[in-house]
MOPAC internal coordinates of N, CA, C and O (Angstrom, degrees):
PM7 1SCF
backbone

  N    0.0000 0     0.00 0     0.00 0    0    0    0
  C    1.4412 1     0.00 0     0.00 0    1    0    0
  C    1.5252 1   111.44 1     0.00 0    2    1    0
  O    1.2310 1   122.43 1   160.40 1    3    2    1
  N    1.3883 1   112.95 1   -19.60 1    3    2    1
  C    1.5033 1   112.30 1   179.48 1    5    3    2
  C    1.2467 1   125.25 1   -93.92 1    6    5    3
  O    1.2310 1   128.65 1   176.59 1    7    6    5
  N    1.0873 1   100.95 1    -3.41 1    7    6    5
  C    1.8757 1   120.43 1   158.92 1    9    7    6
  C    1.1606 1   119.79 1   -67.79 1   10    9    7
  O    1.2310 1   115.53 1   157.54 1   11   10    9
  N    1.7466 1   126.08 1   -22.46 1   11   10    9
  C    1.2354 1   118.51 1  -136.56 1   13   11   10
  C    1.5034 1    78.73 1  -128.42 1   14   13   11
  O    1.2310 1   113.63 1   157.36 1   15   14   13
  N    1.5920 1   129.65 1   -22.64 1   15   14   13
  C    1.1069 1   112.39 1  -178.29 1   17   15   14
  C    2.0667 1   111.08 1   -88.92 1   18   17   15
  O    1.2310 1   124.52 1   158.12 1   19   18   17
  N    1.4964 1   108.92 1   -21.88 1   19   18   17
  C    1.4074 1   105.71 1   165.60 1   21   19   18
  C    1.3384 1   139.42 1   -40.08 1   22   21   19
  O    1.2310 1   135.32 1   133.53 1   23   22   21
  N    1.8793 1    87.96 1   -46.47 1   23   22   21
  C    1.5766 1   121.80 1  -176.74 1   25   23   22
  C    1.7596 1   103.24 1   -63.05 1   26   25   23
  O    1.2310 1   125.82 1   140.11 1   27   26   25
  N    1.8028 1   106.43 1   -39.89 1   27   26   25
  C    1.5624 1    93.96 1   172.27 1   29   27   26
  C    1.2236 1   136.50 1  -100.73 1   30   29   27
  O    1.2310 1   122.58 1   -33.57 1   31   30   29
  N    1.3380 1   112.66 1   146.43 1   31   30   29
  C    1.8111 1   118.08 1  -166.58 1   33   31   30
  C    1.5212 1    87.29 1   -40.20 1   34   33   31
  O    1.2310 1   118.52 1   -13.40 1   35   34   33
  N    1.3881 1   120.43 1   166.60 1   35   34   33
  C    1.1165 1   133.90 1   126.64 1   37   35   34
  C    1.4072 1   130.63 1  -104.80 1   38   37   35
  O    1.2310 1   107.44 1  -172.64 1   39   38   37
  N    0.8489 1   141.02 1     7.36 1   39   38   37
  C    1.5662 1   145.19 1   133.76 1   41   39   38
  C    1.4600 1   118.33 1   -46.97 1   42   41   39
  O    1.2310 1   120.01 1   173.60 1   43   42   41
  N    1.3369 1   117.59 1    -6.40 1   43   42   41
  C    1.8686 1   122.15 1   167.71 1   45   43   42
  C    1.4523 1    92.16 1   -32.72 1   46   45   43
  O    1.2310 1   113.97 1    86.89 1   47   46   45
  N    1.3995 1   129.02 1   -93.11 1   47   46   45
  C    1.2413 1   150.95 1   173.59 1   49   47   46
  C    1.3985 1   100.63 1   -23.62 1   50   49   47
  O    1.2310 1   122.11 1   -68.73 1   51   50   49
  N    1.6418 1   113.56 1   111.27 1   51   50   49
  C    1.6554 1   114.12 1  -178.17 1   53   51   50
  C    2.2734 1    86.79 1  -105.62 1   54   53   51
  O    1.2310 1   108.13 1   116.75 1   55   54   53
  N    1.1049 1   139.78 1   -63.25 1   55   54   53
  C    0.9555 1   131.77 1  -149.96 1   57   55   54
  C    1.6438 1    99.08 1  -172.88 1   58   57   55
  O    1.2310 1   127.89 1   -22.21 1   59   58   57
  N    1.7157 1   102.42 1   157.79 1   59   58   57
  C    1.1554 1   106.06 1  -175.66 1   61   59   58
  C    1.7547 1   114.14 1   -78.20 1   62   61   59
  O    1.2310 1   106.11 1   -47.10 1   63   62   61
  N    1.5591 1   143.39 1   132.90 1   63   62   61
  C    1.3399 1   114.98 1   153.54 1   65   63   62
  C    1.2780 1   146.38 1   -66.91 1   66   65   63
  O    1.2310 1   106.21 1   -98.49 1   67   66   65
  N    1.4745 1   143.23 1    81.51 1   67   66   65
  C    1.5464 1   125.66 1   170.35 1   69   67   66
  C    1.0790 1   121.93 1   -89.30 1   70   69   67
  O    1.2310 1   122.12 1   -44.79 1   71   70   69
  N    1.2245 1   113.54 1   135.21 1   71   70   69
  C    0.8532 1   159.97 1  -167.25 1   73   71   70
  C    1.6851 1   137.82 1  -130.76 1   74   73   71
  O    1.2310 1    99.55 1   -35.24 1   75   74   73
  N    1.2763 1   154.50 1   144.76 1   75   74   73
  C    1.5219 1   131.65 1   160.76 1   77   75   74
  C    1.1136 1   113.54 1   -45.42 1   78   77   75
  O    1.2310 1   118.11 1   118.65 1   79   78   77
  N    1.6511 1   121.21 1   -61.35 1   79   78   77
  C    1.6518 1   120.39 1   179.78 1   81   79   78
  C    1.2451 1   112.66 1   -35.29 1   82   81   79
  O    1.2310 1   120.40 1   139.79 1   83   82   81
  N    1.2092 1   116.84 1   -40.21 1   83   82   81
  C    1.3921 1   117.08 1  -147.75 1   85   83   82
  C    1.3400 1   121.01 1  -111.56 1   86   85   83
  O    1.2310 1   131.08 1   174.09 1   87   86   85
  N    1.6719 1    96.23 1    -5.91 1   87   86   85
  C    1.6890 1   104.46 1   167.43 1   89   87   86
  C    1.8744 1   105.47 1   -99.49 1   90   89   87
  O    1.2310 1   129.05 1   171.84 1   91   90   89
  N    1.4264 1   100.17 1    -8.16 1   91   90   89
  C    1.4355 1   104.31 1   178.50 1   93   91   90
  C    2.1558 1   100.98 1   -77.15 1   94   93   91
  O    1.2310 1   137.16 1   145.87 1   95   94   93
  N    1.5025 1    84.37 1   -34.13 1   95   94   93
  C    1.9898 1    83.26 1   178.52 1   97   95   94
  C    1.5079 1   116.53 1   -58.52 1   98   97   95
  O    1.2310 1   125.10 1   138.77 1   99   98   97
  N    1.3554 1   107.80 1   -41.23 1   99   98   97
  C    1.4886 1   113.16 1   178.86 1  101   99   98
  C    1.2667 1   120.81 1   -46.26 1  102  101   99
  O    1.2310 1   116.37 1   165.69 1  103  102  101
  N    1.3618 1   124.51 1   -14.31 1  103  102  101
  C    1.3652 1   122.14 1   162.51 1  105  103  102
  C    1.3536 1   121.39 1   -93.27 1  106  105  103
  O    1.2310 1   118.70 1  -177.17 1  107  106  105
  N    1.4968 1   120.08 1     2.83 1  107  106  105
  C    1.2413 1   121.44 1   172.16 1  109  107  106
  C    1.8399 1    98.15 1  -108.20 1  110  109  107
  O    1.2310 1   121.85 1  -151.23 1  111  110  109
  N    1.1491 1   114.06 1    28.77 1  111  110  109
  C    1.5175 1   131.08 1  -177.03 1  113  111  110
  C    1.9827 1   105.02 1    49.93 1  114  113  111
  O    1.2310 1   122.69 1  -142.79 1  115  114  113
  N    1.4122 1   112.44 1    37.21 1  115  114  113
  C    1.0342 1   112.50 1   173.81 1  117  115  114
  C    1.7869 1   128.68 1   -99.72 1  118  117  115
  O    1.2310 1   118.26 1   -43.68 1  119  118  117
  N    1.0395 1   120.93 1   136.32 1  119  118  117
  C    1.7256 1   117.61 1  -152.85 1  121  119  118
  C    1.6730 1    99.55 1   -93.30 1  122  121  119
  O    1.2310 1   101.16 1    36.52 1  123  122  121
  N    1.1439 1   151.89 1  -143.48 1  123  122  121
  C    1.6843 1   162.02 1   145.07 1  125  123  122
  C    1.7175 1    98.01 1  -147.46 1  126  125  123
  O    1.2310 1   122.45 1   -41.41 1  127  126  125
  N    1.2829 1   112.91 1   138.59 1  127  126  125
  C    1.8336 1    91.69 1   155.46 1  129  127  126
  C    1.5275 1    80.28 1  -156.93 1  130  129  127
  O    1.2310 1   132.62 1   -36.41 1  131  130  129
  N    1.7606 1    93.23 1   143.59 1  131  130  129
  C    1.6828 1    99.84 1   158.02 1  133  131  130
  C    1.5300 1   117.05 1   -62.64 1  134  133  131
  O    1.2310 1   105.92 1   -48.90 1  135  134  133
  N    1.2394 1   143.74 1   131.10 1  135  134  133
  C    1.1136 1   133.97 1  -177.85 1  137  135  134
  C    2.1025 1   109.22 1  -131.44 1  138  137  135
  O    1.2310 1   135.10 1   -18.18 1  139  138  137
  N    1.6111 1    88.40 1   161.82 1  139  138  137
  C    2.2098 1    83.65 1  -175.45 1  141  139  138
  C    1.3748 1   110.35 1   -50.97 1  142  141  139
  O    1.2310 1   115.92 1   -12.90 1  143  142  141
  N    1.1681 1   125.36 1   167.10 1  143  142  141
  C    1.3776 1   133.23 1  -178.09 1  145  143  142
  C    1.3481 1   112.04 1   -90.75 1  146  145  143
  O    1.2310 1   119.07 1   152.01 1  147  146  145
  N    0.7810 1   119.39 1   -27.99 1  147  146  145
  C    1.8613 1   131.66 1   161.40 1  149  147  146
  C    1.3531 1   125.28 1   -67.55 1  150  149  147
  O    1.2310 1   125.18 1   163.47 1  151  150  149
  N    1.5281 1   107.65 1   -16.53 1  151  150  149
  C    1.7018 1   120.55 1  -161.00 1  153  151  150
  C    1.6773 1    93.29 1   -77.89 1  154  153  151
  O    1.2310 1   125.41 1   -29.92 1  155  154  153
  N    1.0525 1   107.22 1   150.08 1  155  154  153
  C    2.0746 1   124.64 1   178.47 1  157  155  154
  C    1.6528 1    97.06 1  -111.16 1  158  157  155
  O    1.2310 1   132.09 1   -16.94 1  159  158  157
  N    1.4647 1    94.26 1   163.06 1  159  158  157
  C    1.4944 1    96.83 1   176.74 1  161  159  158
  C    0.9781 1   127.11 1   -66.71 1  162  161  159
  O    1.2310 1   120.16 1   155.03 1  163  162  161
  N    1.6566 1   117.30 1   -24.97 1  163  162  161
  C    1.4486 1   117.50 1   176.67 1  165  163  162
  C    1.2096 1   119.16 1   -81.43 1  166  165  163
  O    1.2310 1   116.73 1   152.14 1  167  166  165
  N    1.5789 1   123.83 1   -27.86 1  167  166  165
  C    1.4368 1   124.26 1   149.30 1  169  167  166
  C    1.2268 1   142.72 1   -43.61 1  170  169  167
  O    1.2310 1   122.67 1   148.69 1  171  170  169
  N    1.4059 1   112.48 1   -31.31 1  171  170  169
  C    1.6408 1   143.90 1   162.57 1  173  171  170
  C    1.7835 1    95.12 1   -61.78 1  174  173  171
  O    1.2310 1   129.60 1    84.75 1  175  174  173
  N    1.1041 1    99.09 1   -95.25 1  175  174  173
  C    1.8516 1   110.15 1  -178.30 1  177  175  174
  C    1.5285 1   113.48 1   -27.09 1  178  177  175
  O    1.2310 1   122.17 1   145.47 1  179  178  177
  N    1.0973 1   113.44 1   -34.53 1  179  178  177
  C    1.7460 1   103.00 1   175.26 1  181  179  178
  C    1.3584 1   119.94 1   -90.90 1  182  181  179
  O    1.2310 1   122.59 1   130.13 1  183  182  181
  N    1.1299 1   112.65 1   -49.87 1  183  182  181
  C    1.7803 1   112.43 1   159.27 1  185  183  182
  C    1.4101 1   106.39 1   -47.61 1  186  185  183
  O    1.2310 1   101.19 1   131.18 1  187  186  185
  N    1.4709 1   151.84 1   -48.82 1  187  186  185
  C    0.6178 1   132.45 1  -150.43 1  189  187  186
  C    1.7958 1   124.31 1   -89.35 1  190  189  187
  O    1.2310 1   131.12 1   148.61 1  191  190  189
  N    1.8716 1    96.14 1   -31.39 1  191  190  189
  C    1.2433 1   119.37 1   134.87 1  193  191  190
  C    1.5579 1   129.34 1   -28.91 1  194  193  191
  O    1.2310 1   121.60 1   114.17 1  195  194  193
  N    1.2369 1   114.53 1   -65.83 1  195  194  193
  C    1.2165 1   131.32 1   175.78 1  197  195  194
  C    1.9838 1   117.24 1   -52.47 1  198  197  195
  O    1.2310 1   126.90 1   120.32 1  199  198  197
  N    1.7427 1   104.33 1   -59.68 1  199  198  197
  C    0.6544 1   109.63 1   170.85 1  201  199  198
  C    1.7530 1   135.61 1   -53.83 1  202  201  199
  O    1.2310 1   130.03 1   129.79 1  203  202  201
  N    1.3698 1    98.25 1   -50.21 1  203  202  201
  C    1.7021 1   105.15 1   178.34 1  205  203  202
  C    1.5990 1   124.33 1  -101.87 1  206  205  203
  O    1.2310 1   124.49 1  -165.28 1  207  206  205
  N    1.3054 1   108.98 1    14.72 1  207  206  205
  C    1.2704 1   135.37 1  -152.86 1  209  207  206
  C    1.6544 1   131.21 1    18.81 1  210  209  207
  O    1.2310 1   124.96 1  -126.48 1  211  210  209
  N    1.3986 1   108.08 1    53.52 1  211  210  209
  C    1.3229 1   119.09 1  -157.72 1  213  211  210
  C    1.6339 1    93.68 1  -119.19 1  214  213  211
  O    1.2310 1   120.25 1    -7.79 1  215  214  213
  N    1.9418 1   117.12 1   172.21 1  215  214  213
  C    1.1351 1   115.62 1   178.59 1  217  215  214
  C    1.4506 1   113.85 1   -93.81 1  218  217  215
  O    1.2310 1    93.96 1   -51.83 1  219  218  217
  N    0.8375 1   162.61 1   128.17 1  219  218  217
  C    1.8695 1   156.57 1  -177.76 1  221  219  218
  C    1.8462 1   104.34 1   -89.36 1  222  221  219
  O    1.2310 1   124.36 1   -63.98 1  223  222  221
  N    1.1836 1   109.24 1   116.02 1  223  222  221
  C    1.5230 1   131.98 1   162.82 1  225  223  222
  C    1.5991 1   109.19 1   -60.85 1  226  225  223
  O    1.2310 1   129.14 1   117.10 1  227  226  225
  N    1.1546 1    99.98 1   -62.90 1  227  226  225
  C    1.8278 1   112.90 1  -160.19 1  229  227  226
  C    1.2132 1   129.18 1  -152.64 1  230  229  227
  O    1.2310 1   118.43 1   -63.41 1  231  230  229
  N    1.3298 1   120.60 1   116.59 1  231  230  229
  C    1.4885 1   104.16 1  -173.87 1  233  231  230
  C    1.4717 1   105.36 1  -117.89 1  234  233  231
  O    1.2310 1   120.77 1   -36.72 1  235  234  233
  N    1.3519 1   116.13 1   143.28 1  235  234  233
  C    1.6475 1   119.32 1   170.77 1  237  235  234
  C    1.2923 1   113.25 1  -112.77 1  238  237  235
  O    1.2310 1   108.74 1   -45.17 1  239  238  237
  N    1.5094 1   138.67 1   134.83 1  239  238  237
  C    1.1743 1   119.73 1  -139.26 1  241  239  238
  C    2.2085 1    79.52 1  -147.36 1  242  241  239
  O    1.2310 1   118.03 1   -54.02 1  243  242  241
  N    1.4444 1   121.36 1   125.98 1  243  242  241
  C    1.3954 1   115.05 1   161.86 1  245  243  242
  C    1.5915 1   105.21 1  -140.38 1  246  245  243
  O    1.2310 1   125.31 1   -21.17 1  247  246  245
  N    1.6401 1   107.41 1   158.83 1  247  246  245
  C    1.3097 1   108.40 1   177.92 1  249  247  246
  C    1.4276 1   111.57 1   -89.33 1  250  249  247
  O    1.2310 1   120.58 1   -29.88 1  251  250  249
  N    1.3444 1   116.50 1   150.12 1  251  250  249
  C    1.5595 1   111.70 1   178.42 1  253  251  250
  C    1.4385 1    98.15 1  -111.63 1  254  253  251
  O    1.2310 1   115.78 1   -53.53 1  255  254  253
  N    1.1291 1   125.62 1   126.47 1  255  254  253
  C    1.6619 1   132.26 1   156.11 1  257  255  254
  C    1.3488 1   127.59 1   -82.08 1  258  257  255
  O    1.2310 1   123.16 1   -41.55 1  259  258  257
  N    1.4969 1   111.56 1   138.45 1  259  258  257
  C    1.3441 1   142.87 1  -171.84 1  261  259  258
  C    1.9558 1    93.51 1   -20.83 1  262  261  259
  O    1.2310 1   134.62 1   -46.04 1  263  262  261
  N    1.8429 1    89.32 1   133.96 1  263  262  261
  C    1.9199 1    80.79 1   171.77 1  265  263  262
  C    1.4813 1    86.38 1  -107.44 1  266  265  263
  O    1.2310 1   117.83 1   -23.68 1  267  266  265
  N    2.0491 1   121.74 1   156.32 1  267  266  265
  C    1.1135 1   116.23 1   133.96 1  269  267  266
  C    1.8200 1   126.59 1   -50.34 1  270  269  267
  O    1.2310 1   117.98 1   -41.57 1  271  270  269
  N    1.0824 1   121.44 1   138.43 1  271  270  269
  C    1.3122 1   141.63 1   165.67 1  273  271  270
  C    1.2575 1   121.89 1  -144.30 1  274  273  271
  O    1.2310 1   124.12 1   -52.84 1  275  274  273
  N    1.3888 1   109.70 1   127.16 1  275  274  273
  C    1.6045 1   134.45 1   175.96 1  277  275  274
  C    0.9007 1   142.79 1  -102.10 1  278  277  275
  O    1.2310 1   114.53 1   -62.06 1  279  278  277
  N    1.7377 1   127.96 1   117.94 1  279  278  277
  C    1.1845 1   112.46 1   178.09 1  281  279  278
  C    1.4985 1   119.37 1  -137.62 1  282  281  279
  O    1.2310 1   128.52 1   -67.35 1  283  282  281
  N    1.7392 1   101.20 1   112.65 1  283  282  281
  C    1.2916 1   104.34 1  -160.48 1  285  283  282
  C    1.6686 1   117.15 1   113.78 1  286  285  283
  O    1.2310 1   134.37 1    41.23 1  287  286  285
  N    1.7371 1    89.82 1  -138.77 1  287  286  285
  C    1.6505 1   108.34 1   145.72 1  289  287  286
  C    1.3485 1   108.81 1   -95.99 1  290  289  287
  O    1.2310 1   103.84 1   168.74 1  291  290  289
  N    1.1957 1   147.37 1   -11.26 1  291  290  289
  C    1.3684 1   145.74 1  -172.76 1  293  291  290
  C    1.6859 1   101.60 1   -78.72 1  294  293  291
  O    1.2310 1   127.42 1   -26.78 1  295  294  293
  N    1.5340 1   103.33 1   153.22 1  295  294  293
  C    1.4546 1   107.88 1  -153.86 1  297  295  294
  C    2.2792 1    89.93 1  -138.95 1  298  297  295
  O    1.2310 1   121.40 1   -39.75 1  299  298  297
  N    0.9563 1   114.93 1   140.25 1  299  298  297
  C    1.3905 1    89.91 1  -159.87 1  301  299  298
  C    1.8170 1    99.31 1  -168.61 1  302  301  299
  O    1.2310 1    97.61 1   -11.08 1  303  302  301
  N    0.8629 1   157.50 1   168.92 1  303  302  301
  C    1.5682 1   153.61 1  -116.15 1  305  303  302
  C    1.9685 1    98.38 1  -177.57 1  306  305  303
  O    1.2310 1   124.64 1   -52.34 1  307  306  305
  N    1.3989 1   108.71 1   127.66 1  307  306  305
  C    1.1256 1   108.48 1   164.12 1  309  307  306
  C    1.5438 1   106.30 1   -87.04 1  310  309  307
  O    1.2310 1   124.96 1   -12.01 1  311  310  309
  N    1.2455 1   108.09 1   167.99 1  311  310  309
  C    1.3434 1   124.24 1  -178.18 1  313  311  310
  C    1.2503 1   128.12 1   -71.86 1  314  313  311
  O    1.2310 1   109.50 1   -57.64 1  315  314  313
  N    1.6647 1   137.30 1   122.36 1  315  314  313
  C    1.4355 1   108.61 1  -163.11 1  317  315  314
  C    1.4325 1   104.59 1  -105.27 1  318  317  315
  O    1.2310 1   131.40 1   -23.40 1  319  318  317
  N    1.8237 1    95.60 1   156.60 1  319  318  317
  C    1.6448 1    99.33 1  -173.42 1  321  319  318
  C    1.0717 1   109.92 1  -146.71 1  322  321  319
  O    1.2310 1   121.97 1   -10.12 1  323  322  321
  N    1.7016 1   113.82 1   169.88 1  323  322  321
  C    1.5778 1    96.54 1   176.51 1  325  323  322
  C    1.4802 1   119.12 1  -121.67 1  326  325  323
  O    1.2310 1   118.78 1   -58.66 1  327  326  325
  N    1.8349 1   119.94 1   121.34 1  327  326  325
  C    1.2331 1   112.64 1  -177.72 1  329  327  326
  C    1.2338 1   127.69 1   -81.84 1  330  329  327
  O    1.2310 1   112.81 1   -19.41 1  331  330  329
  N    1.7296 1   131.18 1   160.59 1  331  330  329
  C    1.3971 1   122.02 1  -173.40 1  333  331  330
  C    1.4007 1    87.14 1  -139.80 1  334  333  331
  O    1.2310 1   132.71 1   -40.35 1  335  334  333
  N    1.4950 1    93.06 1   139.65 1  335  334  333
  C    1.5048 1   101.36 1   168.44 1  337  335  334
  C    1.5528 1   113.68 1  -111.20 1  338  337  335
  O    1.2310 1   109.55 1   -53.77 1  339  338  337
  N    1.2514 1   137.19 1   126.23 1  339  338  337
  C    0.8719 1   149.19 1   151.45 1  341  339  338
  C    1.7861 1   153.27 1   -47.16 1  342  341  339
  O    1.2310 1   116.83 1   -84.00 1  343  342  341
  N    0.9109 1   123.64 1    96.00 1  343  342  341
  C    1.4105 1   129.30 1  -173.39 1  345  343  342
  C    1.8486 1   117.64 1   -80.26 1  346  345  343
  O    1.2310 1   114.62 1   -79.84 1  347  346  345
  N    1.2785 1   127.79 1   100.16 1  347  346  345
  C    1.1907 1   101.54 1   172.83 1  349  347  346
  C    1.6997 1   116.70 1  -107.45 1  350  349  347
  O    1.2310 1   128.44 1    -5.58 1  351  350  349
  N    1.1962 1   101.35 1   174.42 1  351  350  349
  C    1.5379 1    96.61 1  -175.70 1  353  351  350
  C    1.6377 1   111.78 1   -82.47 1  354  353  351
  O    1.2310 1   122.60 1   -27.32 1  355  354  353
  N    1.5028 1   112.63 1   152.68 1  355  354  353
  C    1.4488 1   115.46 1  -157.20 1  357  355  354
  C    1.3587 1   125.36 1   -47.51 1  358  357  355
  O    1.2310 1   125.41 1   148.82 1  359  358  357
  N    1.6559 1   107.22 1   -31.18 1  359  358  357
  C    1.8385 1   101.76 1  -173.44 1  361  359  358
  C    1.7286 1   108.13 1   -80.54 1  362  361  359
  O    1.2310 1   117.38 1  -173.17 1  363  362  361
  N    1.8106 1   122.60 1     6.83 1  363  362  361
  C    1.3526 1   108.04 1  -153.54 1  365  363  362
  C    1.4829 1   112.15 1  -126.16 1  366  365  363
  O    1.2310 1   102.26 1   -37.43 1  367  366  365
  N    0.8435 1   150.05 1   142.57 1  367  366  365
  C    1.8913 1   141.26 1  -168.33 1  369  367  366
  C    1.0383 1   108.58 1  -149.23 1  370  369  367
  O    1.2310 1   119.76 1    -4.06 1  371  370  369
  N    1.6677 1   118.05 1   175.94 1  371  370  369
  C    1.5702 1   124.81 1  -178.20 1  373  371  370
  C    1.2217 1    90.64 1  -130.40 1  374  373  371
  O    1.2310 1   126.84 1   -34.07 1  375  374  373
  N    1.6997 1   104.45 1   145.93 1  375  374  373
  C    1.8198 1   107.53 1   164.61 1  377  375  374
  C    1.5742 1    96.77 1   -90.74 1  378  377  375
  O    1.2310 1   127.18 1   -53.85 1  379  378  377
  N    1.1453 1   103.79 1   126.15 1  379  378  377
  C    1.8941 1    97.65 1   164.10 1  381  379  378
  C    1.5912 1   105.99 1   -96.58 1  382  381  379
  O    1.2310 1   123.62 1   165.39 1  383  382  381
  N    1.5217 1   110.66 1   -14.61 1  383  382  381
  C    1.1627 1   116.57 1  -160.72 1  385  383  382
  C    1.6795 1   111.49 1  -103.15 1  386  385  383
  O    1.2310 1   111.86 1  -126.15 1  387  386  385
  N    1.2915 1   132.95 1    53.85 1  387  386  385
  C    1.2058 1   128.71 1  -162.94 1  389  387  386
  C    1.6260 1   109.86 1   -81.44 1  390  389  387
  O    1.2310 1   130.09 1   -46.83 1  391  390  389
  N    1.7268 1    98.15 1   133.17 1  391  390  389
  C    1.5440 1   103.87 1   179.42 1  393  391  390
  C    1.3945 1   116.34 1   -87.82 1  394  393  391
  O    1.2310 1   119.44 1   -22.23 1  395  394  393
  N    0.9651 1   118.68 1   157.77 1  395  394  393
  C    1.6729 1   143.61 1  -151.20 1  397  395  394
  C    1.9031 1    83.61 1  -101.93 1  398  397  395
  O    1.2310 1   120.10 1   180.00 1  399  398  397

C-alpha cells in the first residue's frame, strides 16, 4: 500500500470547501474539498486516508464549470474544478477548524 501512495501526487487535494452546504454536511460527518481534475476516486480516497488518517465510506465526486464573472466592463470566467465530497465512517472526523 505504500508504493501506491508514493506513486500518487499529493497535491490531488487543492483546499478545503466552506461553504453553508457544506458546513451543514459536517454534521452528517461529510467533508467538501476542491480536488485535481484528473484525480479518480480511488486517488482521492487514499491520499485522503493517508493524509488525515481516517477510514473513507464514500466519495461523490462532480465537475464544476467555469462561472462568468464581472468586473465592471470586464467580462472574465472562474476557474473550473472538481469537487469531492467525502463520507467518513462514524468513529472518524477532520478538524478543518484548528485552534490557535
Amino acid at each position: 500500500m505504500m508504493n501506491n501512495i508514493k506513486s500518487i501526487n499529493i497535491d490531488i487535494i487543492k483546499y478545503p470547501i466552506i461553504t453553508d452546504k457544506s458546513t451543514q454536511l459536517l454534521e452528517e460527518n461529510q467533508y467538501s474539498f476542491a480536488v485535481d481534475n484528473k484525480a479518480d476516486k480511488t486517488d482521492i480516497k487514499t491520499i485522503i486516508e493517508y493524509t488525515f488518517n481516517v477510514k473513507v465510506k464514500n466519495i461523490n465526486t462532480c465537475n464544476i464549470h467555469p462561472k462568468k464573472k464581472r468586473v465592471g466592463k470586464f467580462i472574465g470566467y472562474k476557474k473550473r474544478y472538481k469537487k469531492a465530497i467525502i463520507t467518513l465512517k462514524n468513529n472518524y472526523s477532520i478538524n478543518l477548524f484548528p485552534e490557535n
